[in-house]
N, C-alpha and C positions, 0 to 999 in steps of 0.2 A: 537892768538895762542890757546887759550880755545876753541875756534870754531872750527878751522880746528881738535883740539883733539876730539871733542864733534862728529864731520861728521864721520871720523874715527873709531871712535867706534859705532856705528851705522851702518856703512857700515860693519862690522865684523861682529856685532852682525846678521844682515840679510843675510850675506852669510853662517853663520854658521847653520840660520833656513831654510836655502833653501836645504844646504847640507844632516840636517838632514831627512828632509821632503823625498827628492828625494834618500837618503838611504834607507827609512820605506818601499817606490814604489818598490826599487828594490829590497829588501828582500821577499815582497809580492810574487812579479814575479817570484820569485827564486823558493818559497815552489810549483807554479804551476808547472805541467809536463805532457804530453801528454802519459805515458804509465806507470802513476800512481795515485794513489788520484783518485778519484769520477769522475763518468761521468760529471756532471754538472763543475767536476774541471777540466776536460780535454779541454771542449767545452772552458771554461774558456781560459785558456791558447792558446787554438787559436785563439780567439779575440783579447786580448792581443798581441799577436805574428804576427799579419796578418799586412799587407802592408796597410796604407792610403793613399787615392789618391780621389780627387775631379773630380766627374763630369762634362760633359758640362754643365751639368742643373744647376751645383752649389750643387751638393748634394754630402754628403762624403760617399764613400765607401772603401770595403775592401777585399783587394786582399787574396784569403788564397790557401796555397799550397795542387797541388792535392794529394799529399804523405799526409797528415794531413787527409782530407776528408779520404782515405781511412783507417789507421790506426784506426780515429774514428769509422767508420761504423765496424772496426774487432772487437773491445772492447764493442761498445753496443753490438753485436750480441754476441759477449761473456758473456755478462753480463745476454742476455734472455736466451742462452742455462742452465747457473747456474741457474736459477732464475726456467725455466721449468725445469730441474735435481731435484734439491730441492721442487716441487710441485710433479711432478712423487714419488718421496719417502717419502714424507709426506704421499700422497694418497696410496701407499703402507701400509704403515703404521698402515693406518684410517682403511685399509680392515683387516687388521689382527688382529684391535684389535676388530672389529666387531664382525668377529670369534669368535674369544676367547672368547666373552661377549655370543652372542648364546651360546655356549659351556659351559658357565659356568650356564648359564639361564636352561641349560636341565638338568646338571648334578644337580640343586638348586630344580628343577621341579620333578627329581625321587628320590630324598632325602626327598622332602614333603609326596611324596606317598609310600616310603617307613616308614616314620613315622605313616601317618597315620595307615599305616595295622598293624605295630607294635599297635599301641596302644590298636587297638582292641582285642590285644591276650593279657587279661590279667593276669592270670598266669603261661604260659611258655612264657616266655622271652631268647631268643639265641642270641649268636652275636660272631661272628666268631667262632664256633663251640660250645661255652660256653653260659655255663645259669648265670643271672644275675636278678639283682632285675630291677622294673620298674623305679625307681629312678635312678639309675644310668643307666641304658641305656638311659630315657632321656637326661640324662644330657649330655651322651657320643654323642647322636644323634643332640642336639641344637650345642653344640659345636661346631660339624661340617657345621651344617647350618650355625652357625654365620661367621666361619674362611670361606664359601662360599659369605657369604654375602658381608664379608671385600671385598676379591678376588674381588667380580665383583662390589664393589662401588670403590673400587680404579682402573681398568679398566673403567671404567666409567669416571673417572676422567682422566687417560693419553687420551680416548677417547675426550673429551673434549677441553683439551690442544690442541691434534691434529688438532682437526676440525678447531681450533683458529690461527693455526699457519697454518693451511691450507689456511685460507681467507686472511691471511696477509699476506703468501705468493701471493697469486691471484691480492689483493690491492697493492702489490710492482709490480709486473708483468705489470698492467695495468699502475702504473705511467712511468713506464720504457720504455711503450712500448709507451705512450702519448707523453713520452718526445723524445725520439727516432725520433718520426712522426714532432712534433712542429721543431725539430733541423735541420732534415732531407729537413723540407720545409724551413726553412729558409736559410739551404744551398744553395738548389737547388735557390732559388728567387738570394742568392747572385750570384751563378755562370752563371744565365741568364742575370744578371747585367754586371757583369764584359763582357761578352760574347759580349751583346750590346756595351757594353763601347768601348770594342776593335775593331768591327766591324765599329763604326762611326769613331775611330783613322784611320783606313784603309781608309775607305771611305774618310774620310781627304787627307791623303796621297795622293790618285788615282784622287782626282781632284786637 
């Protein structure tokens, strides 16, 4: 009696870890989706999803639906137009803050030569129609240089950020576009398989 209780419980206990085991599988499968989640999670999912079926040779393969193939191939491509969209307005971007940075480099460049001349007049000193001492129009004219300064060190810096988020754009672009080609070939190799596969099924048939 101890025994047959002792099997028993053992036997619950192992169905109960198979249960959970093969609930965690199909939880997993669940959170995959073909027209959501990451490229690499889509591809995913139709792996997952695709028909097994043993070759003549003894080799396993997998059937996947041409509806699948395609919907894939609409979402990479979607994926590189955002990907080129977001590189186009980055580079946008990069150009205008170039601009602006010339632009600030000239107006920084007639601010020096208009100090300089200033300095050489040493006592009449004007500045916007009014006379002042040499002290304080120094002081009026640095100040502007410096608030020009800030100006174009902090353009310098969103120019920076850009250029950074430019190549990392470009770094995504090419793994995107790698993996696209790696997926792209491995489809094609599967659907020359299946293709063969079916055609030696025929060829079966017809003799």
């Amino acid at each position: 009696m101890k025994f047959l209780t002792k099997v028993i419980v053992i036997l619950l206990v192992t169905f109960s870890f198979q249960t959970v085991i093969a609930q965690t599988d199909t939880d997993e499968e669940d959170k995959l989706s073909l027209n959501s989640g990451t490229i690499d999670s889509q591809f995913e999912y139709v792996f997952q999803k695709s028909g097994n079926f043993k070759g003549t040779n003894g080799q396993n393969y997998k059937a996947v639906k041409y509806a699948w193939l395609l919907d894939l191939k609409s979402h990479v491509l979607d994926s590189l137009k955002t990907t080129y969209a977001d590189l186009e307005n980055s580079e946008k971007v990069v150009g205008n803050q170039i601009k602006e940075i010339e632009d600030l480099k000239t107006k920084l460049a007639n601010t020096q030569s208009n100090l300089e001349q200033t300095d050489s007049e040493k006592n009449n000193m004007a500045l916007l129609g009014m006379q002042t001492s040499k002290t304080n129009y120094n002081v009026i004219m640095w100040s502007i240089i410096a608030a020009l300064l800030a100006f174009l060190l902090f353009f310098i810096y969103k120019f920076k950020g850009s250029n950074s988020s430019t190549r990392e754009a470009k770094h995504k672009l090419q793994e995107v576009e790698t993996e696209f080609e790696e997926h792209r070939r491995n489809a094609l190799e599967r659907e020359q398989k299946v293709r063969r596969q079916l055609q030696d099924e025929l060829n079966k048939h017809k003799s």
